[in-house]
C-alpha positions in Angstrom: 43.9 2.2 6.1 44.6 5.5 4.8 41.7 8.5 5.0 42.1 7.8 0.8 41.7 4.0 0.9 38.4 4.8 3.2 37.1 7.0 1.0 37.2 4.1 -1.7 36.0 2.2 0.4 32.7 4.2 1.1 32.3 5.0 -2.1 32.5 1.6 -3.3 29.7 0.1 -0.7 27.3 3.1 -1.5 27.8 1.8 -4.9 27.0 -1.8 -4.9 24.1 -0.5 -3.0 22.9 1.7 -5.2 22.8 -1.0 -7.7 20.9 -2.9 -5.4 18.3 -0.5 -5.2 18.3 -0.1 -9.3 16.8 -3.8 -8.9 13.3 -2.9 -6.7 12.4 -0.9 -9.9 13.4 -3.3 -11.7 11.5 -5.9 -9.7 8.2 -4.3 -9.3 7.8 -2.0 -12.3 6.5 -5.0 -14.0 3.5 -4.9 -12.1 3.1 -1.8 -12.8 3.4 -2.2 -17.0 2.1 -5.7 -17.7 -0.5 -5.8 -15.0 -2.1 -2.5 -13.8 -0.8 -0.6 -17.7 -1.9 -3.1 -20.0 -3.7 -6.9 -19.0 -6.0 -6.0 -15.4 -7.9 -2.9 -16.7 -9.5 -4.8 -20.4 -9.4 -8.0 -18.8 -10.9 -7.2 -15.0 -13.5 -4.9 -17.2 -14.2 -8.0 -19.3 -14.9 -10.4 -16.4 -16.9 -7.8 -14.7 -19.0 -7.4 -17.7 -19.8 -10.9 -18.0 -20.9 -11.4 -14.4 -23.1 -8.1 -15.0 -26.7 -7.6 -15.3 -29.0 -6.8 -18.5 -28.5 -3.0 -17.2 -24.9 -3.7 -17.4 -24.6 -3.3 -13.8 -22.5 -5.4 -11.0 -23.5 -5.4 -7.3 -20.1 -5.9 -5.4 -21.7 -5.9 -1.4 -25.2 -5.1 -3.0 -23.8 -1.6 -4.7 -24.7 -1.1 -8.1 -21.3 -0.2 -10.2 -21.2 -0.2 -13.9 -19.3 -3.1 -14.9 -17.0 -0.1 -16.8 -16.2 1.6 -13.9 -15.1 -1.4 -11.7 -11.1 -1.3 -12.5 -11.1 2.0 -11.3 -13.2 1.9 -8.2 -10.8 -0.9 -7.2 -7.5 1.0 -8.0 -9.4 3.7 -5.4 -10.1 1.2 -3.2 -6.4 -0.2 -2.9 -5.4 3.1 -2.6 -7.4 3.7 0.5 -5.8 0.9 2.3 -2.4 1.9 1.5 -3.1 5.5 3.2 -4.1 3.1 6.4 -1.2 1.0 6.2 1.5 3.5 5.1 1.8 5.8 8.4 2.6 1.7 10.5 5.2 0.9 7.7 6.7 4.2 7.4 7.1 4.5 11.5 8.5 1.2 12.0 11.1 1.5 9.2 12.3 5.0 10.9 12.2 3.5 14.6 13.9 0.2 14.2 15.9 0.9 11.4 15.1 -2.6 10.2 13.1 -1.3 6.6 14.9 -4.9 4.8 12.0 -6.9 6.5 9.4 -4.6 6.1 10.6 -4.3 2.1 10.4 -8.4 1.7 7.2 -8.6 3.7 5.2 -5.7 1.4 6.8 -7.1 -1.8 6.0 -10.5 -1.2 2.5 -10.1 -0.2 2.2 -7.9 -3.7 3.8 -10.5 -5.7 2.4 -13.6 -4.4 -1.3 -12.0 -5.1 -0.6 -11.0 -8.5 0.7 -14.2 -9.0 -3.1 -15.3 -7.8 -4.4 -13.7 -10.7 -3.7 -16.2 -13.0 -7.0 -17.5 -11.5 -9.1 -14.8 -12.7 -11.2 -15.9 -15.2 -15.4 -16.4 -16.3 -17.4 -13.9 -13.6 -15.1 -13.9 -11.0 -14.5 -10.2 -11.0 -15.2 -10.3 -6.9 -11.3 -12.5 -6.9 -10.0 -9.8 -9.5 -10.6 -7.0 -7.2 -9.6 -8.4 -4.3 -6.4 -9.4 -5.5 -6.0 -5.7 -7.8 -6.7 -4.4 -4.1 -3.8 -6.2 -2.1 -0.8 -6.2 -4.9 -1.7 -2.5 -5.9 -1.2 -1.4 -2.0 1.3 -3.4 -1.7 4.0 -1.8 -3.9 2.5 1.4 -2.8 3.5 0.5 1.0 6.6 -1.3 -0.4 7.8 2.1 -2.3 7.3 3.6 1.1 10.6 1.6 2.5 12.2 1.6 -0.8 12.4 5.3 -1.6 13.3 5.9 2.1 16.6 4.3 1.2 17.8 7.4 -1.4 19.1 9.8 1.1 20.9 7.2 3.0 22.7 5.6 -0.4 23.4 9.1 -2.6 24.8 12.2 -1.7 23.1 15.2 -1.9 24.4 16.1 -5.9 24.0 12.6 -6.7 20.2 12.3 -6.5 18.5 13.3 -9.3 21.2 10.6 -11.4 20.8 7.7 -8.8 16.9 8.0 -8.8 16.7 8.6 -12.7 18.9 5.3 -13.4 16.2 3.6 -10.8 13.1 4.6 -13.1 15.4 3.7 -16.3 15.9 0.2 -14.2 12.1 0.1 -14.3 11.4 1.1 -17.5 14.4 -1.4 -19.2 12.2 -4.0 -16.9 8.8 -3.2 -18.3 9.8 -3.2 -21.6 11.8 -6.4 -21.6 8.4 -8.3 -19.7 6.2 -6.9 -22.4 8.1 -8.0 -25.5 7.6 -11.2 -23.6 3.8 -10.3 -23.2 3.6 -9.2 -27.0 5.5 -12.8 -28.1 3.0 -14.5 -26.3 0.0 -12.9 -26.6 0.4 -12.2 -30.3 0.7 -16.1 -30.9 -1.2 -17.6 -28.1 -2.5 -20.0 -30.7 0.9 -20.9 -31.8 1.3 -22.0 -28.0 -1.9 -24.1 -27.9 -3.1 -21.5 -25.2 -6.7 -19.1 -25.6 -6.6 -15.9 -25.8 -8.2 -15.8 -21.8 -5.2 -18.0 -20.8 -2.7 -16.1 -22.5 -3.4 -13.0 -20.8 -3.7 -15.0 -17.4 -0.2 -16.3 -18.2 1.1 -12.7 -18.5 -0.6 -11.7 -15.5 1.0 -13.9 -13.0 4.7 -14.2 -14.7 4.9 -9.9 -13.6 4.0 -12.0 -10.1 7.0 -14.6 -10.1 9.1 -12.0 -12.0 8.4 -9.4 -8.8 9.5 -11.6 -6.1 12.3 -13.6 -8.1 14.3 -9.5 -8.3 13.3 -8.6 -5.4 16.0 -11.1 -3.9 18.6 -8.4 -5.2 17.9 -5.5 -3.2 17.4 -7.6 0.0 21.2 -8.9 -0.1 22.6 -5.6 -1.5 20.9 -3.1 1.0 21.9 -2.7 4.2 19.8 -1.9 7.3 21.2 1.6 9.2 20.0 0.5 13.0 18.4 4.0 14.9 18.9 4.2 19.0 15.6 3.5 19.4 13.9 0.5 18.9 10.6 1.4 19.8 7.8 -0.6 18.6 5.8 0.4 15.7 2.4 0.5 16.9 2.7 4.4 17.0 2.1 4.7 13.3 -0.7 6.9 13.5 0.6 8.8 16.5 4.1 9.3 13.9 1.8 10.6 11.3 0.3 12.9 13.0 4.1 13.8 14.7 5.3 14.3 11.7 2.2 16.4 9.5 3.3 18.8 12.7 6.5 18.7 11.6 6.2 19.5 8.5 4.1 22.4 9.4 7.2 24.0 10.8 8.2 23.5 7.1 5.2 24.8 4.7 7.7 25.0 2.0 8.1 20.9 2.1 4.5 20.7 3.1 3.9 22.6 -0.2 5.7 20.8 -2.7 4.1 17.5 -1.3 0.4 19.3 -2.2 1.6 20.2 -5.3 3.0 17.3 -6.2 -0.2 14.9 -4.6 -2.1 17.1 -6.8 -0.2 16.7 -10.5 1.0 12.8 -9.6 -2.7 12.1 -8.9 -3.3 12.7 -12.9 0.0 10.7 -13.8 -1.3 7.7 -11.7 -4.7 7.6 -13.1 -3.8 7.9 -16.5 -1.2 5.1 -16.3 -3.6 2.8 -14.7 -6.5 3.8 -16.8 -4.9 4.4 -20.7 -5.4 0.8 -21.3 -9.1 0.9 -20.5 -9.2 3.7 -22.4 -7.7 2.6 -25.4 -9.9 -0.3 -25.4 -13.6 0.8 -24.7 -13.3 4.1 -26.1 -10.7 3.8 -29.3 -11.5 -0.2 -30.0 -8.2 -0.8 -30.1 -7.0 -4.7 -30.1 -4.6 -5.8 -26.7 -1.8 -6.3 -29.2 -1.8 -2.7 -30.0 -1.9 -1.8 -26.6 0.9 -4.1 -25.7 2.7 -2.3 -28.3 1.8 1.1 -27.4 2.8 0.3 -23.7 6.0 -1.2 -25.0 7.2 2.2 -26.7 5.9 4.3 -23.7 8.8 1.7 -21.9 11.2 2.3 -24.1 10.9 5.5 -24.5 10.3 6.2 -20.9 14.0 5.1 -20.4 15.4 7.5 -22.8 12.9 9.9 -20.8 13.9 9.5 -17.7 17.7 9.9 -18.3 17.6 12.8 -20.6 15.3 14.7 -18.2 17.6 14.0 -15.2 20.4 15.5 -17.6 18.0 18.5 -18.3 17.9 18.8 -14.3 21.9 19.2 -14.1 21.8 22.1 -16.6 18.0 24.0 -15.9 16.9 22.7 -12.4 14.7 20.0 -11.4 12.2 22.3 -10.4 12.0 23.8 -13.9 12.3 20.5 -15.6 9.5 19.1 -13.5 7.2 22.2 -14.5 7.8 22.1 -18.1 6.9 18.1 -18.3 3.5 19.3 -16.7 2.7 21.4 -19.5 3.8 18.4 -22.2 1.2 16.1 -20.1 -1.3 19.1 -20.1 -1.1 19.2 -23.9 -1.2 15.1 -24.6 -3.7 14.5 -22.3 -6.0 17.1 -24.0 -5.1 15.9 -27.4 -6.3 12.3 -26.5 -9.3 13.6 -25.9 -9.2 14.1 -29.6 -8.2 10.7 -30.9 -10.2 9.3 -33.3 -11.1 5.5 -32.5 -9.9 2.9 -34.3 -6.5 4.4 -35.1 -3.5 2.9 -33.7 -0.7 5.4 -35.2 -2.4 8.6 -33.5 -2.7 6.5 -30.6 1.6 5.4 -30.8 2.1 9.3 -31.1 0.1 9.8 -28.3 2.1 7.3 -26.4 5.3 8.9 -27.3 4.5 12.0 -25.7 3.6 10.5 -22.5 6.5 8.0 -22.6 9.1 10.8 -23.2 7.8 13.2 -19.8 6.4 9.8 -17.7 9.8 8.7 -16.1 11.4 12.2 -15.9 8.6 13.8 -14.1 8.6 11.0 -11.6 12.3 10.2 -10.9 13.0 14.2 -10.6 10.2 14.8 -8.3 11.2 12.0 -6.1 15.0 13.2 -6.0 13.7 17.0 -5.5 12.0 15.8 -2.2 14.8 13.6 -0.7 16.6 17.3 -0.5 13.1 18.4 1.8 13.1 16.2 4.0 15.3 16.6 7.3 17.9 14.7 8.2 16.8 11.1 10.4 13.1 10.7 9.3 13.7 9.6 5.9 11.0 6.9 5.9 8.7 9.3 8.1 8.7 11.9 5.6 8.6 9.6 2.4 6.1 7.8 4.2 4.2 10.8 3.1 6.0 11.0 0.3 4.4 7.8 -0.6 1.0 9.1 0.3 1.3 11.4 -2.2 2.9 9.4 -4.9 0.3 6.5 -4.7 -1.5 6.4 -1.8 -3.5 9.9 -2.0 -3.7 8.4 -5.7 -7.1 7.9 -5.1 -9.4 10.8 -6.1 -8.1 10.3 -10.2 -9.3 7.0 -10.6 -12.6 7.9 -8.1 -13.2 10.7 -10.6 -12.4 9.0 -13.6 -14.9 6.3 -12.3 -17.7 8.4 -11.4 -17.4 10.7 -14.8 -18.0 7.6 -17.3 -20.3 6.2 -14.9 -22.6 9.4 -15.1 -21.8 9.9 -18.7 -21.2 6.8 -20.1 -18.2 8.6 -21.8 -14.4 7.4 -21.4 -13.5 10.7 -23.4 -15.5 12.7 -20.6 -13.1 10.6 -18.5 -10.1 11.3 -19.5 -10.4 14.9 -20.2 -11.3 15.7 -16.9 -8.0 14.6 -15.3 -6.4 17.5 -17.5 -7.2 19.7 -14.2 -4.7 17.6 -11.8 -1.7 18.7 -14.2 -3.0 22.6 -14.2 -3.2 23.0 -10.6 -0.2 21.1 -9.8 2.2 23.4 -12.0 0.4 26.4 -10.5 1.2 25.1 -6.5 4.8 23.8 -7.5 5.9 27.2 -9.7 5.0 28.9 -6.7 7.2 26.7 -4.1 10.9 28.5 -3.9 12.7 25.2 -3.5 16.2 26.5 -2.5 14.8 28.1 0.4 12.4 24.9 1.2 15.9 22.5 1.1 17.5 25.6 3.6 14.7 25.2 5.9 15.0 21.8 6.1 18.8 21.7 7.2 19.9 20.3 4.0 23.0 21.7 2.0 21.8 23.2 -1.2 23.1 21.9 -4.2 24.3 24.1 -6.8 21.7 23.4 -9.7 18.4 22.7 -8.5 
């Protein structure tokens, strides 16, 4: 075979498994529109609501948590386990090698307990959050393996496209589940289901949906075997190995605390819009659904225009002008007016247009940071950072309406995660971060 035909060859194997990957987002995204976006935030609240006191008050272990704040102490609490669990996952994929089984085993667990939550119903909020608690760590740990992948399947100039297409994969997924949802939802009666069982429906279908994809990437990846085959009991040990490492690297170590700081307000705000929308503005689950649905849809659109923004201005400038468009819609939802669902679609718009952008550029930016060989180690922390040190947005956002009583006090004060993290990141020179880190730099960036 000639050095030509090889060439071909390569090119067509990265490919196919580049498509493969497309399909994880596609997979799991779902869970992250229908169920933690839209359904698990109203509904969970609504359970917990019922099963709380005349103070409006539920005692989970004998703590007393307003029944409003419950969704969110969970998303925390699931957040917390995934920074436990992370460091194991992320040191085993990098010494064996083997990150297929560790990718089936996190994504099954996730969708076989969202799946569960079609038996959330009357006051058993105690079964919500224990099951909001294992899927929502579960695709954090799964992303873990999964974005690990990126370095080893797309060159260097390639990334910011091949991990734009992956959010656009997600999105296209999201959007096509909650037309679904909205179908469903809208004319549960029309189905001979409740409302209750309607939303239960949609609930556990993002479940099956999860683990029916997830077959994709497990046949189209392949597994890149490392010399050693050390066992993977040294998770903590490799965390702490590599935080060290990346101290020889401040400028990596930089962008990941700029970027834990700014993603920690994108997080919260995707898991909490929905409550939101419903406590605060009174607006109906169909207008939600919809709202979501053009945040999707838009999000697509989003995600490949800003990864075309990339090739002409830099990711790095790309990433800090969405930060200022998410300053400026956050702070104007603090202004909505309730019961109005067309300031609410404007307001969805404007985050749908900067959410997939900001996320697929910022995870393409820091595959060119991390060194050579400890892809998983590094996005390992990556992953810390992109939903497992998620935790102090939704722990604030708890804590101010639980003090206040106030979703608008809420939601304003996440404005301060998007501030600070375009201060740290315009201050990060990322050309010389991706020198120090023996990676070639790319021409735009």
């Amino acid at each position: 075979m000639s050095t030509t035909d090889t060439v071909r060859t390569t090119t067509t194997d990265l490919r196919r498994e580049q498509r493969g990957w497309y399909f994880y987002d596609w997979a799991c995204s779902v869970y992250s529109t229908s169920v933690l976006t839209v359904f698990l935030g109203p509904y969970l609240t609504s359970v917990a609501k019922s099963a709380a006191d005349a103070d409006g008050f539920v005692h989970p272990l004998g703590v007393p948590v307003r029944a409003g704040s419950f969704f969110a102490y969970c998303v925390s609490a699931s957040v917390m386990v995934s920074i436990v669990v992370m460091p194991l996952v992320g040191a085993a994929a990098d010494r064996t090698g083997r990150k297929k089984p560790l990718l089936a085993a996190c994504a099954y667990l996730g969708a076989t307990a969202t799946t569960g939550l079609f038996f959330l119903s009357g006051d058993r909020y105690l079964l919500g959050g224990l099951l909001l608690i294992v899927a929502n760590s579960s695709v954090a740990v799964s992303m873990v393996v999964y974005n690990s992948y990126l370095p080893q399947i797309a060159p260097p100039e390639d990334r910011d496209r091949v991990s734009s297409r992956g959010w656009a994969f997600g999105y296209a997924a999201g959007s096509s589940m909650l037309i679904v949802n909205l179908v469903l939802f809208t004319a549960h009666d029309s189905f001979g289901v409740s409302e209750s069982m309607a939303v239960r429906i949609c609930l556990a279908s993002a479940g099956l949906w999860w683990g029916a994809f997830t077959l994709v990437p497990l046949k189209r990846l392949h597994d890149r075997r490392t010399a050693s085959a050390a066992p993977a009991v040294h998770g903590w040990r490799q965390l702490a190995s590599t935080v060290r490492d990346m101290r020889g690297k401040p400028l990596t170590l930089a962008f990941l605390l700029a970027y834990l700081i700014y993603n920690d307000g994108i997080q919260t705000v995707i898991s909490q819009a929905s409550v939101y929308g419903s406590e605060e503005l009174g607006l109906s689950q169909s207008t939600l659904i919809t709202a979501v649905l053009m945040v999707q849809v838009l999000a697509v659109a989003g995600a490949l225009g800003m990864g075309r923004l990339a090739r002409t201005y830099g990711a790095k400038r790309t990433i800090l002008g969405s930060l200022v468009a998410w300053t400026v819609t956050l702070a104007a939802g603090y202004f909505l007016p309730a019961g109005a669902p067309v300031w609410f679609f404007v307001l969805a718009a404007g985050i749908g247009l900067v959410l997939g952008g900001s996320q697929a550029l910022s995870r393409s930016l820091f595959s060119h940071l991390v060194p050579p060989g400890k892809e998983a180690e590094y996005f390992s922390a990556y992953e810390m950072s992109d939903r497992g040190m998620s935790w102090l947005g939704p722990l604030l956002f708890g804590i101010t309406y639980q003090l206040t009583g106030s979703y608008r006090d809420a939601i304003i004060s996440l404005v301060a995660f998007f501030v600070i993290g375009f201060a740290l990141l315009a201050r990060v020179p990322v050309r010389r971060a991706i020198h120090d880190a023996g990676n070639p730099v790319p021409e735009m960036i």
